[in-house]
C-alpha positions as CSV (number, residue, x, y, z in Angstrom):
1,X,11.1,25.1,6.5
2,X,8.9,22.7,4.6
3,X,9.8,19.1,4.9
4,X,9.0,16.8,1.8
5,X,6.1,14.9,1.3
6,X,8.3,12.1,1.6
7,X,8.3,12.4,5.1
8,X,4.6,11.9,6.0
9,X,4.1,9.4,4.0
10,X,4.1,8.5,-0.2
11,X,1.7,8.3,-2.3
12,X,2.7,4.3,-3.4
13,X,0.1,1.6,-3.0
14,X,0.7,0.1,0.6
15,X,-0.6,-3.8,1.6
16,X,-0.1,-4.1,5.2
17,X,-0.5,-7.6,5.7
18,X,-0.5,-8.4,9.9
19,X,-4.0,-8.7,10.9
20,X,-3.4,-7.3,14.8
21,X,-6.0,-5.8,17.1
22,X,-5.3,-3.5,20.0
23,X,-6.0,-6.4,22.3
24,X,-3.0,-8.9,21.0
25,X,-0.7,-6.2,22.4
26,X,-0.5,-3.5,25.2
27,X,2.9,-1.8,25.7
28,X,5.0,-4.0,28.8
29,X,4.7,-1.4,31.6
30,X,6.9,0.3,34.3
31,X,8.7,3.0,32.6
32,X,7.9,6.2,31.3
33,X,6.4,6.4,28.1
34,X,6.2,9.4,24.8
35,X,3.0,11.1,23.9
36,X,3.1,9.5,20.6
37,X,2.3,5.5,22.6
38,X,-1.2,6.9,21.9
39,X,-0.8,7.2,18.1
40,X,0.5,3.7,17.2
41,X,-1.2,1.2,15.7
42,X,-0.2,-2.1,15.7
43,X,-1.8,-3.0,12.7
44,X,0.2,-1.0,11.1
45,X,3.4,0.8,13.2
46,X,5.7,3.1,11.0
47,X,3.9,2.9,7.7
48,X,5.9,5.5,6.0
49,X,7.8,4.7,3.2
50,X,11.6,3.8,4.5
51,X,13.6,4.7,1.7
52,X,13.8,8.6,0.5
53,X,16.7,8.6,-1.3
54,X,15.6,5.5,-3.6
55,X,11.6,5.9,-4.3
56,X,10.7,3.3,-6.9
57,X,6.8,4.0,-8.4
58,X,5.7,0.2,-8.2
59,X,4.0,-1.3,-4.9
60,X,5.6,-1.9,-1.9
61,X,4.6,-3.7,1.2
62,X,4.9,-2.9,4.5
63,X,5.8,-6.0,7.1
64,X,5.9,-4.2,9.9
65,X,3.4,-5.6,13.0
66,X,3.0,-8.5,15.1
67,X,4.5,-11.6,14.8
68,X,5.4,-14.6,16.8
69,X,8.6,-14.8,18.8
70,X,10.0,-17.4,20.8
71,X,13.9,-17.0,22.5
72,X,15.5,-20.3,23.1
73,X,18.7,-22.1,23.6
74,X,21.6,-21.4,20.9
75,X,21.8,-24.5,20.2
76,X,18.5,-25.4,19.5
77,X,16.7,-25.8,16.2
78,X,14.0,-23.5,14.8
79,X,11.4,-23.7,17.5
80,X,8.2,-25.8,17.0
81,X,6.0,-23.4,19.2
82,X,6.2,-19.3,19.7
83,X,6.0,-17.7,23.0
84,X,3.6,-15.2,22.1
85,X,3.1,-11.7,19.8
86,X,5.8,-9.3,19.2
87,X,5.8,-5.7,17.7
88,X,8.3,-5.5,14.8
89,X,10.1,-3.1,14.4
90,X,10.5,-2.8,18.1
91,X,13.7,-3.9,20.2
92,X,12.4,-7.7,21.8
93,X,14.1,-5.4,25.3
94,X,11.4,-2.5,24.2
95,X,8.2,-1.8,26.1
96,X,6.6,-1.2,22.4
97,X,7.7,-4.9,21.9
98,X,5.3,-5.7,24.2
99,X,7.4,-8.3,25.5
100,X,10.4,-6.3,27.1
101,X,12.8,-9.4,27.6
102,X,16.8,-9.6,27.6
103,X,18.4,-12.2,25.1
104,X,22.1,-12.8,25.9
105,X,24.6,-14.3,24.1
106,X,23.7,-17.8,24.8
107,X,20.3,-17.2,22.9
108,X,18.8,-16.6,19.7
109,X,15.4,-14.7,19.3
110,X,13.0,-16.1,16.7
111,X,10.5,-14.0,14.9
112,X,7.5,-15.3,12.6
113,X,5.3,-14.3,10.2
114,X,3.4,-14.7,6.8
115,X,2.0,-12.8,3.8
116,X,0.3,-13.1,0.5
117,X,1.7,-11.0,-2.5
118,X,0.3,-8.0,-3.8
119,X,-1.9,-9.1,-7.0
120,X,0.2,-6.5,-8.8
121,X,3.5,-8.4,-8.2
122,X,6.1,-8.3,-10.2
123,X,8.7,-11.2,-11.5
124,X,11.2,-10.2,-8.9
125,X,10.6,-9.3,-5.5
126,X,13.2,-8.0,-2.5
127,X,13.0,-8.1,1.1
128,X,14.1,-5.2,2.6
129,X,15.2,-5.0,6.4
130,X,15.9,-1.3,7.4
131,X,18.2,-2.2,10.4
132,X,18.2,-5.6,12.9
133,X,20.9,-6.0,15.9
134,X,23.2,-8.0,15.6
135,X,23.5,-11.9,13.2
136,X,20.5,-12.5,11.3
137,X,19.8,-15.6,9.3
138,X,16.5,-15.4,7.0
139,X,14.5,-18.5,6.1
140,X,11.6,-18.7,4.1
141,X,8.6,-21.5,3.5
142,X,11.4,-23.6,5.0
143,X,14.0,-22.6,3.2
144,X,17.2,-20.8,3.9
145,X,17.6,-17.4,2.0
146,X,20.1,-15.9,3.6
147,X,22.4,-14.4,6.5
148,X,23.2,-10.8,7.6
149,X,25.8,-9.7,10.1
150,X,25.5,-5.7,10.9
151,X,23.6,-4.0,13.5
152,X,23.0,-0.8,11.9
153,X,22.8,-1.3,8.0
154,X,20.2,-2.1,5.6
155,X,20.2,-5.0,4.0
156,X,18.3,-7.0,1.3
157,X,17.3,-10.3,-0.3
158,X,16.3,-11.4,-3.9
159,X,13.1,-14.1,-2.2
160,X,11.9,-15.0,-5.4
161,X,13.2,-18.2,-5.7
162,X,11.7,-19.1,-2.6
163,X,8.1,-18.3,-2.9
164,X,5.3,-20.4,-3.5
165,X,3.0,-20.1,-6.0
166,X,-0.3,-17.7,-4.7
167,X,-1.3,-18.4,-1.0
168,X,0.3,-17.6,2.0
169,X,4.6,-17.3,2.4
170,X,5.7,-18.0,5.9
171,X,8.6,-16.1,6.8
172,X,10.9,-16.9,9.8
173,X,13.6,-15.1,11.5
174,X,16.5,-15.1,13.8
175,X,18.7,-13.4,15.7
176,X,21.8,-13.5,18.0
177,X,23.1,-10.6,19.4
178,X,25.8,-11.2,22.4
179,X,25.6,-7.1,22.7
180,X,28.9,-6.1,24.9
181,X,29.9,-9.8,25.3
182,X,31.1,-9.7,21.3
183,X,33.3,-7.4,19.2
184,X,30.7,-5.9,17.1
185,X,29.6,-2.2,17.6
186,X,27.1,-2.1,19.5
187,X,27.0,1.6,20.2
188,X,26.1,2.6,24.0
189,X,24.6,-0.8,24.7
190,X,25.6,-2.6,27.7
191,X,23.5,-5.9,29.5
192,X,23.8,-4.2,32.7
193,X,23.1,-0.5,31.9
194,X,24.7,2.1,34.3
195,X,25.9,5.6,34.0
196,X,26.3,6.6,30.2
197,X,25.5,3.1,28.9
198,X,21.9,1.7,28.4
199,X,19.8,-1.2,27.7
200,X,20.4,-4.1,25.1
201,X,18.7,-3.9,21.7
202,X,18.3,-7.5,20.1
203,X,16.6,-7.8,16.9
204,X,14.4,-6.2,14.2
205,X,14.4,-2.1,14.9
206,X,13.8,-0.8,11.7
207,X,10.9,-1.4,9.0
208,X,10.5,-4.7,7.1
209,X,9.2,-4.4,3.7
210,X,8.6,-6.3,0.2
211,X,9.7,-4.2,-3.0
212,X,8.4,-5.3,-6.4
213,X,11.3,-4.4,-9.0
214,X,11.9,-5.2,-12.6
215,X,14.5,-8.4,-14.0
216,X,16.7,-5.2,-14.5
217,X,16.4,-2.5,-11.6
218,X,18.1,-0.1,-9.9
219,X,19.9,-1.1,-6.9
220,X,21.9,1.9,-5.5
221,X,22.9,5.9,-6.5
222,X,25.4,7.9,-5.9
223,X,25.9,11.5,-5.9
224,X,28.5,14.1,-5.0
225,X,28.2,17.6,-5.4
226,X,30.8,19.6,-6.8
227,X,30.1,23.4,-6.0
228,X,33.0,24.4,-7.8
229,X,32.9,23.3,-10.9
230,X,28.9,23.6,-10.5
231,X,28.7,20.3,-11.3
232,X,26.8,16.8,-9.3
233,X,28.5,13.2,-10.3
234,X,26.3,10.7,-10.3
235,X,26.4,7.4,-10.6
236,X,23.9,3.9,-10.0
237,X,25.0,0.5,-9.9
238,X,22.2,-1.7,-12.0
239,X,21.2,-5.2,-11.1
240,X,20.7,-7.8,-14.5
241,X,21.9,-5.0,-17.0
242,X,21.7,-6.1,-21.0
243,X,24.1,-4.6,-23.6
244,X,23.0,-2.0,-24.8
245,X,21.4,-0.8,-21.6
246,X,21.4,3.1,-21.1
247,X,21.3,5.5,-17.9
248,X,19.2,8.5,-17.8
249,X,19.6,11.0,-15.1
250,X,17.3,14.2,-14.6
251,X,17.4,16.9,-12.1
252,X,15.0,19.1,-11.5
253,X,14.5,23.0,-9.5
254,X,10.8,21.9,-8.2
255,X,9.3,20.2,-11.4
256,X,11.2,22.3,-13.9
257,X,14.3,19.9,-15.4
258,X,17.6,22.0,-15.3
259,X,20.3,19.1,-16.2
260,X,19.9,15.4,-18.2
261,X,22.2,13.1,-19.5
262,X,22.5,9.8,-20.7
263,X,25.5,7.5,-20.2
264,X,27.0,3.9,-19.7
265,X,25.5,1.9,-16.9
266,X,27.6,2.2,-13.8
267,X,30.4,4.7,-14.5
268,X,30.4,8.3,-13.3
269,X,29.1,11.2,-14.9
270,X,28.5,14.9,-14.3
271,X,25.4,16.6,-14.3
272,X,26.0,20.3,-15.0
273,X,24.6,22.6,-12.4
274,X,24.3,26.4,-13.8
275,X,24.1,28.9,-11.1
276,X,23.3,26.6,-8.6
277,X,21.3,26.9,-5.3
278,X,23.5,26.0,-2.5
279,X,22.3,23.9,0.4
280,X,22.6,25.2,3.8
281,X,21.0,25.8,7.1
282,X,19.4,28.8,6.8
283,X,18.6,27.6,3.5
284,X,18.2,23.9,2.8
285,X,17.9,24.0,-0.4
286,X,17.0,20.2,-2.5
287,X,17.1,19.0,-6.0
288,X,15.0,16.3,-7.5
289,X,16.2,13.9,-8.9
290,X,15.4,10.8,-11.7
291,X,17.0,8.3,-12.6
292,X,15.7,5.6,-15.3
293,X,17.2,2.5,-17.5
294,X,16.7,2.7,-20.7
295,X,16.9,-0.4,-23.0
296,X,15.8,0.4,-26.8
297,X,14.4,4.0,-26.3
298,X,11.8,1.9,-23.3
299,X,12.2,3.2,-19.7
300,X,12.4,-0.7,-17.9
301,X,12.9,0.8,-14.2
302,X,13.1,4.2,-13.0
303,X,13.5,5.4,-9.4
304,X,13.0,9.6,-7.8
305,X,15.7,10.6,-5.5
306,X,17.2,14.1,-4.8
307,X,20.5,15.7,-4.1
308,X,21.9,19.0,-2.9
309,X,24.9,21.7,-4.0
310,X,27.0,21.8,-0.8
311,X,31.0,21.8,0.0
312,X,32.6,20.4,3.5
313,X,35.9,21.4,3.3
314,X,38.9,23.5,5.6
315,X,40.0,27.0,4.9
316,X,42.4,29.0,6.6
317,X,41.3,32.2,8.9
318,X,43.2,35.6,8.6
319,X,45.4,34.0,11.4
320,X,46.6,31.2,9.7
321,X,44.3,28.7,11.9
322,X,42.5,26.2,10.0
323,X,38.5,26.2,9.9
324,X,35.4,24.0,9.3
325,X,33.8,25.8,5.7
326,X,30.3,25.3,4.6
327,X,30.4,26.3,1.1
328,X,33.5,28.3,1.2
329,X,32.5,30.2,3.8
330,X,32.9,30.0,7.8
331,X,29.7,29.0,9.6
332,X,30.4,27.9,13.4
333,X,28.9,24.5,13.8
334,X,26.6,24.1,17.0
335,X,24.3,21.4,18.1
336,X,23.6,18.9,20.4
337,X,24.9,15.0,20.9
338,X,22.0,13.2,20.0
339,X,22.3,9.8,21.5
340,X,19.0,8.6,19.4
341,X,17.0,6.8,22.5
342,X,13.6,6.8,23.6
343,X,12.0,5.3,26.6
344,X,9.4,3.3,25.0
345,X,10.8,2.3,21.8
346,X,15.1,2.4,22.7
347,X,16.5,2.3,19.2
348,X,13.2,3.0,17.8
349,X,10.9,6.1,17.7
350,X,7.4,5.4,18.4
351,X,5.8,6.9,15.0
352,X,7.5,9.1,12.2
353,X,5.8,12.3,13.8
354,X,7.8,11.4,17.1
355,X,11.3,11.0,15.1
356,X,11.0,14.8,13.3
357,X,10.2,16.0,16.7
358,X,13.5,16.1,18.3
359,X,14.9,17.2,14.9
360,X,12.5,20.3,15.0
361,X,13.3,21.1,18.5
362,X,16.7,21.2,17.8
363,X,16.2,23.9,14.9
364,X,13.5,26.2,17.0
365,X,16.2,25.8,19.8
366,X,19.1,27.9,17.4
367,X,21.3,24.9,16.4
368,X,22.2,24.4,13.3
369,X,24.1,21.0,13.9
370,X,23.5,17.3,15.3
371,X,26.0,15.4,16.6
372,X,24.6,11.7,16.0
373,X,26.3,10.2,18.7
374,X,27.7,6.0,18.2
375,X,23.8,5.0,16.3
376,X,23.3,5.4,13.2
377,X,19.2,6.5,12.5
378,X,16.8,5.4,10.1
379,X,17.1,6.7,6.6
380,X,13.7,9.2,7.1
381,X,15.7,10.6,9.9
382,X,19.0,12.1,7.7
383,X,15.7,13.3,5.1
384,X,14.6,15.5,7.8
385,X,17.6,16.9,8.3
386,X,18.3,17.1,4.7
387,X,14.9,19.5,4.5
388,X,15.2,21.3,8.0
389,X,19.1,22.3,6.9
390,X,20.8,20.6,10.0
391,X,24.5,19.8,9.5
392,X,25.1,16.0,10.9
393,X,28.1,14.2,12.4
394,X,28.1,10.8,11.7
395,X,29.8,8.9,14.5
396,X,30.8,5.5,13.7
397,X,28.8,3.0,16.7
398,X,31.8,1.9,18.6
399,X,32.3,-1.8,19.9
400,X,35.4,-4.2,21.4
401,X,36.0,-1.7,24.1
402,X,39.0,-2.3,26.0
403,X,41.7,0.1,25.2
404,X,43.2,3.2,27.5
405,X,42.3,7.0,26.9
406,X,43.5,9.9,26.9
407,X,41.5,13.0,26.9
408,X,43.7,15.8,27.0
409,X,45.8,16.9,24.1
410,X,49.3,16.2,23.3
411,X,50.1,13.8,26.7
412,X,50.9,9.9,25.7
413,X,49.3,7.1,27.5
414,X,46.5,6.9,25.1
415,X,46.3,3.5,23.0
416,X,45.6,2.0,19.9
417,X,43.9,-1.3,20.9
418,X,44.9,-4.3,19.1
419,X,42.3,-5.7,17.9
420,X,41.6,-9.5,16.8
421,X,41.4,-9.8,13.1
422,X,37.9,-10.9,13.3
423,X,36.8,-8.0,15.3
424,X,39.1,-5.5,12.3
425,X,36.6,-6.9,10.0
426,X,34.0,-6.9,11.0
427,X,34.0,-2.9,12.0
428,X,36.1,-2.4,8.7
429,X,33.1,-4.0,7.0
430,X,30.3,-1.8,8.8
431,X,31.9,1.0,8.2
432,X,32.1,0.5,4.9
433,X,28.6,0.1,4.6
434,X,27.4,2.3,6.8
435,X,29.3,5.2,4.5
436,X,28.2,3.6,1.1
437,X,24.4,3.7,2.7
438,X,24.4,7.2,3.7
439,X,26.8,9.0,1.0
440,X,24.0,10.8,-0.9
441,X,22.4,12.5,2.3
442,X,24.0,15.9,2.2
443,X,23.3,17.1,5.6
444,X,26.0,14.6,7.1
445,X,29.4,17.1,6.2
446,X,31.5,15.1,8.5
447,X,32.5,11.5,9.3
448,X,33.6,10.6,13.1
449,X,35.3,6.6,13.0
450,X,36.2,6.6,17.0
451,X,34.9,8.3,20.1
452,X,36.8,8.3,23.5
453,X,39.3,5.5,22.4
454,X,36.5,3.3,22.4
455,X,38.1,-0.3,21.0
456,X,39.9,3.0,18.5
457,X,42.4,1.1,16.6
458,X,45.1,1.6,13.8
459,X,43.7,5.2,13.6
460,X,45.9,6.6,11.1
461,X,45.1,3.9,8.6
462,X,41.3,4.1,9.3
463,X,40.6,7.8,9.1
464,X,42.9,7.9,6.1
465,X,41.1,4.9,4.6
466,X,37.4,7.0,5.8
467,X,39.3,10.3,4.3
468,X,40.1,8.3,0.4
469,X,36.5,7.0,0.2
470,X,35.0,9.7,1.2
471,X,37.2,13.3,0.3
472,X,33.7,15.0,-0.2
473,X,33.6,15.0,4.1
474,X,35.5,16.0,6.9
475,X,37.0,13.1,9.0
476,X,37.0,14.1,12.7
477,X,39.4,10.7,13.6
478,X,39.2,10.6,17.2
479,X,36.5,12.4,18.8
480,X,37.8,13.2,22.3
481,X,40.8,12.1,22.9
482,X,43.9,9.3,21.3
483,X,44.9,12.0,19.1
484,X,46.8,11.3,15.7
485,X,48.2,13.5,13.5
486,X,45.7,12.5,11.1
487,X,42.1,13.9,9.5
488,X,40.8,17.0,9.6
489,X,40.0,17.8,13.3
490,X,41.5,18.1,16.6
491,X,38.8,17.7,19.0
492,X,38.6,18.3,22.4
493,X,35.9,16.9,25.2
494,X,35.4,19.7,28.3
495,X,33.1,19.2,31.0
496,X,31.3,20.8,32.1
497,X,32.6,24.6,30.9
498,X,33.7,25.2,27.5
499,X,37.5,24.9,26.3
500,X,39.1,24.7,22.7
501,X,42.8,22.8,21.6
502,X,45.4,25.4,21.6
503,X,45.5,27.0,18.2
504,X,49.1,27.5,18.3
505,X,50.1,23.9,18.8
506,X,47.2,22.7,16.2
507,X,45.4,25.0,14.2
508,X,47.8,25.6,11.1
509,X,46.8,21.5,9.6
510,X,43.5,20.7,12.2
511,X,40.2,22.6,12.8
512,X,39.9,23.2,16.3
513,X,36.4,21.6,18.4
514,X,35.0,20.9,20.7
515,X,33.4,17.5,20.6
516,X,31.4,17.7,24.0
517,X,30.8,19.9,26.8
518,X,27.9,20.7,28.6
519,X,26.0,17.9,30.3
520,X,24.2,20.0,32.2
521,X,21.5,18.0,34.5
522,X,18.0,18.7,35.7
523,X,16.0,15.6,37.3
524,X,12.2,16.2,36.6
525,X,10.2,14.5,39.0
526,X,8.2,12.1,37.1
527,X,9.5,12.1,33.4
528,X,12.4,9.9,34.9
529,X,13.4,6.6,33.6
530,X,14.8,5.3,37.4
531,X,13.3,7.4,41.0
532,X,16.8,7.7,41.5
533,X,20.4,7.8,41.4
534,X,20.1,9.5,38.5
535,X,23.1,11.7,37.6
536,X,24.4,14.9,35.0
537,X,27.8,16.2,35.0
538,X,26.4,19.1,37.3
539,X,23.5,18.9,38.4
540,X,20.9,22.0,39.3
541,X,17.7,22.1,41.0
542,X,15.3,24.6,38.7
543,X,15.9,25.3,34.8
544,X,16.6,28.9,35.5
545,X,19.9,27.6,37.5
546,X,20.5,25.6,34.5
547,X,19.6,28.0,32.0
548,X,22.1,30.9,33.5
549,X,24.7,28.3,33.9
550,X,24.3,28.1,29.9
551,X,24.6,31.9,29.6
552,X,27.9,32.3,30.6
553,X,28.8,29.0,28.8
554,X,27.9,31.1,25.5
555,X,29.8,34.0,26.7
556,X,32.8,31.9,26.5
557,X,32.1,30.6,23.3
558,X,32.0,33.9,21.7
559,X,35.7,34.5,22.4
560,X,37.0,31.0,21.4
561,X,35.4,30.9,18.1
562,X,37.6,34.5,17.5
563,X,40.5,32.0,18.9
564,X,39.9,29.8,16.4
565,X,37.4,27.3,17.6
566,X,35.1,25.8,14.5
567,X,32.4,24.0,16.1
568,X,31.0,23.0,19.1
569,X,29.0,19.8,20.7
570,X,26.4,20.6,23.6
571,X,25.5,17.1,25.4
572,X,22.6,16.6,25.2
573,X,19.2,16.6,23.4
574,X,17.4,14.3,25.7
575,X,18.0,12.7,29.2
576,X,18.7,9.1,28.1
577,X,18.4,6.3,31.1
578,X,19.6,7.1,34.2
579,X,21.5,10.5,32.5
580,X,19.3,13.7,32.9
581,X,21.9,15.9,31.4
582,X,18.9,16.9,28.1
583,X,17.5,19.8,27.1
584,X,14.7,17.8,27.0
585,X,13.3,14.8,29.4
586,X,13.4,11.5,28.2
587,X,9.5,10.9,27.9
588,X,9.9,14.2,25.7
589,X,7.1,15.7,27.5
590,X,9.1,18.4,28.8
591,X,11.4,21.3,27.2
592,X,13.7,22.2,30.4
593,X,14.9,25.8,29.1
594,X,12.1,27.3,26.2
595,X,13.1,26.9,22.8
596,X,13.1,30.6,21.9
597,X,15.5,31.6,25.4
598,X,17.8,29.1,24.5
599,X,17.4,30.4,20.6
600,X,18.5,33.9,21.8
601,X,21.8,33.4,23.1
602,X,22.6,30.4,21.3
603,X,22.3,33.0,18.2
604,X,25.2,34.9,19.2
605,X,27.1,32.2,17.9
606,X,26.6,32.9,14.3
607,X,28.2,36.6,14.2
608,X,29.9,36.4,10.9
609,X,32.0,39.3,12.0
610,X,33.6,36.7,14.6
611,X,36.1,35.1,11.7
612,X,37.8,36.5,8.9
613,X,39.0,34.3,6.1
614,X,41.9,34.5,4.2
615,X,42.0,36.1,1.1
């Protein structure tokens, strides 16, 4: 289980550029805190290189650090005077902020900072942002360079035009973010958190970074295995290509090269695969991969990357019932809802050691699946789970709530809510983008667009839409409840004890799941983010309550798989908030049941003797 290098860090020439000294920031106080507080450095906070799936060999600088920040009226112009430091890439609501303020709708946060170019610069240079929440409108040296609307997508800017010649570049920064006052998704954020929803996250909460690229570079891969026809198709869309221009692609078994070709710029070719190595959990299995442009027999950009042989498809059982396949074969999914939170940093793990963590845990625990539940993570995160060999669940971050549920299956009253067209396009266009910008990660085998009718609209036309883009995946439409006949899943949400859709009524076009169950809670005195009225969907006084409770939860999982059940979602990894329904405490600090006791029944999952496939 070796992760890549990639993950701790590349061997690219960094220039952090913010000047900071432990005494411009302490984190704001009050609430429980991860072990890893005492590892950042605010000089320099989550220096790893953002972007696995895209590593270009040229120098890259790393924004990330304190800058000014000022919040002011709406309506008022860019402000002559900051209110003190911030710590980007934290949430302005974050204790690692060091300022742990609310926005609002009526506001706009303002961030500012300056740099100096790397002496190795290049003609063109991009500014990367990994992730900022919600509207954000980029000026630099007083000039307007652009606007971004998206809370969880990266996004980028051509700044040349706007830099000065040597000497410092001052970059500003804003953002407005009405969080549940707007239609945007906004995930589990609410401005007064209670029960299952938590605290606003305004702003920058993902790395900012300068790229140095070539006139002609590579802007974006694609690749989609083919395990059938042992084949991968790739393809890269190519900023400023010349006639005459030429893409080479390379894969590689370690260092040794097992598949090259060289075609047209921007159109779709297959790398032949022979006898490939499938990708799976109990083997995670990666590729390398190169890309380069060739113009005149000269390489003028060239990126590394990687890619994996692995199939998420349906197949029928011996009973006619359909079933989730990894690679042709049944493998019960099983894993935790992984909301994504953490006390200190909200949206944003403290360092990259802290991020793996939970991902670890969840494999030494006996899961071999993550459900990532309305966020979508940073691009190191899906990398880890790429190399650890844990299948992912993508959950579309929900927004414009409004509409009515209904969990059980095959009763009406649920609704489609009709939406404004405004609100349509703006989730229509995150989506989009959301699924373009995590396509070549192979751990995520299915896509979930709605969760508990939350503002779930026109579902048949979206999960058909997700379904076309995207026939490589699964589509799991409505996670929980406002069931279509559409997708690929029926999915059920049971709490606390574990229940499956009848397989009589839906198994012969639908693999059956369960999207949630579980939520079993254990308050630990002093890793808790409030003193009280904190709250699981049962609660137990000692982890051996808890942990028997569990027991007999497998039990009953063993004879619903044979029934026909696919796949199964424990909540949850972590308390979150005022929920203390984890396996683990919020602050992380403590592991409520031992990894290898929950490891040894959750085990008994996996029986391949469970399910028989037809021939």
């Amino acid at each position: 289980m070796k992760l890549l290098p990639l993950l701790f860090g590349l061997c690219l020439t960094q220039v952090n550029l913010v000047s900071a000294q432990n005494k411009d920031w302490k984190p704001v106080p009050g609430k429980i805190s991860t072990p890893w507080v005492s590892q950042l450095n605010p000089a320099a906070p989550l220096p790893t290189y953002p972007r696995p799936q895209l590593v270009r060999q040229q120098n890259w600088q790393n924004l990330n650090g304190l800058w000014d920040y000022a919040i002011q009226p709406k309506s008022n112009a860019q402000p002559a005077k900051y209110e003190g430091k911030i710590l980007v890439p934290f949430a302005v609501e974050s204790s690692l902020s060091g300022v742990g303020r609310t926005v609002g709708q009526d506001s706009l946060l303002w961030y500012k900072t300056s740099f100096t170019l790397s002496s190795k610069s290049s003609k063109t240079i991009l500014l990367h942002f990994g992730a900022v929440d919600w509207k954000t409108e980029v000026f630099l040296n007083g000039k307007k360079v652009g606007v971004h609307e998206g809370g969880f997508d990266p996004f980028s800017f051509d700044i040349t035009p706007y830099l000065k010649k040597g000497g410092k570049q001052d970059l500003v920064v804003s953002v407005w973010d009405p969080t549940d006052k707007g239609p945007q998704p906004r995930g589990k954020q609410q401005i007064k958190p209670e029960g299952i929803w938590y605290t606003p996250v305004t702003g920058i909460w993902q790395t900012v970074w300068l790229e140095n690229v070539p006139e002609t570079y590579i802007e974006s891969t694609k690749h989609t295995p083919d395990i059938d026809a042992g084949n991968i198709q790739v393809s890269a869309k190519v900023n400023s290509v010349k006639p005459g221009d030429q893409l080479k692609f390379t894969a590689y078994d370690g260092s040794t090269k097992v598949a090259e070709l060289t075609a047209d710029p921007e159109t779709a070719s297959e790398l032949k695969i022979d006898q490939p190595k499938l990708w799976s959990p109990t083997h995670p299995f990666l590729y390398n991969l190169t890309v380069e442009v060739i113009r005149k027999g000269k390489t003028v950009d060239k990126i590394k990357s990687y890619f994996a042989m692995r199939k998420s498809s349906l197949g029928k059982d011996k009973n006619g019932v359909q079933r989730m396949l990894l690679n042709n074969e049944f493998v019960f999914q099983y894993g935790p809802l992984d909301q994504g939170w953490w006390p200190d940093g909200l949206y944003t793990a403290p360092t990259q050691e802290a991020l793996i963590f939970d991902l670890i845990k969840t494999k030494e625990m006996g899961f071999n699946m993550i459900r990532k539940h309305i966020k979508v993570e940073p691009a190191s995160w899906y990398h880890a789970c790429d190399s650890l060999g844990i299948l992912v669940w993508q959950d579309m971050p929900s927004g414009d709530l409004g509409n009515k549920w209904q969990p059980d299956l095959g009763l009406m009253g649920g609704t489609d809510k009709d939406r404004t067209a405004e609100s349509e396009a703006i989730y229509r266009k995150e989506w989009n983008k959301i699924m373009d910008d995590l396509h070549n990660f192979p751990s995520i085998v299915t896509w979930v667009p709605f969760n508990e009718a939350w503002g779930q609209f026109k579902t048949i036309e979206i999960s058909e839409w997700t379904k076309k883009k995207d026939p490589s995946r699964l589509v799991n439409s409505a996670s929980g409840g406002n069931h279509f006949i559409t997708g690929d899943i029926v999915d059920l949400h049971h709490y606390p004890d574990p229940a499956m859709p009848r397989p009589d009524l839906f198994g012969s076009a639908h693999a059956l799941v369960l999207g949630e169950y579980g939520g079993l809670g254990l308050p630990v005195p002093g890793h808790t983010w409030k003193d009280k009225d904190n709250w699981g969907y049962q609660s137990f006084k000692t982890a051996d309550e808890l942990f028997e409770k569990y027991s007999t939860f497998i039990t009953t999982m063993e004879n619903l798989i044979q029934r026909g059940l696919s796949a199964a979602v424990y909540t949850q990894t972590t308390d979150v908030e005022q929920e203390t329904n984890g396996l683990m405490t919020y602050d992380r600090k403590i592991i409520k049941v031992p990894e290898a006791k929950l490891k040894g029944v959750n085990d008994k999952l996996y029986n391949p003797s469970f399910v028989e496939l037809q021939k």
